[in-house]
C-alpha positions, 0 to 999 in steps of 0.5 A: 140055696145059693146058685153059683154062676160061672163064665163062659169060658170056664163053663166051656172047660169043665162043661157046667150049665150056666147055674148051679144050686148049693146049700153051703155057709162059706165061700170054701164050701161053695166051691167044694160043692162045685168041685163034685160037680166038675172036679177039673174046675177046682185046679182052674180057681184054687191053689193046692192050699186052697187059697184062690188063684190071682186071676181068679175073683168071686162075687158074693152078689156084687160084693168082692169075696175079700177073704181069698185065703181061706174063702171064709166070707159066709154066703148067709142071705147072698144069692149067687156065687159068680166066679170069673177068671181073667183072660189075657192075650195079646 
């Protein structure tokens, strides 16, 4: 199982527990998973194309997700899933 971890911020905006568990072998998949649980998240991290939004980054762990394209990057033996979206202001 895979437990997705997701900011406070974005949490607040689509009303999600803190972690979430998810069988899923990719990153894509993860994220489709999630989207059934709160189906407003998926316009906040992914484009219409399904590639992930530039200020938007997932962590596999500690390891960046490199593919933000297709998110491909297999989720074999990787534990958390934590999405962060930057926030700017001024």
């Amino acid at each position: 199982m895979l437990a997705i971890e997701v900011t406070s911020h974005l949490r607040r905006l689509v009303t999600l527990p803190e972690s979430i568990e998810v069988n899923a072998a990719t990153v894509a998949a993860a994220l489709d998973q999630l989207e059934q649980l709160a189906p407003r998240i998926d316009s906040y991290l992914r484009h219409e194309d399904g590639s992930l939004r530039q200020h938007v980054n997932l962590f596999l762990d500690e390891q960046f997700v490199r593919d933000r394209k297709t998110l491909s990057d297999s989720t074999d033996g990787v534990s958390r899933l934590f999405i962060m979206q930057a926030l700017s202001g001024g």
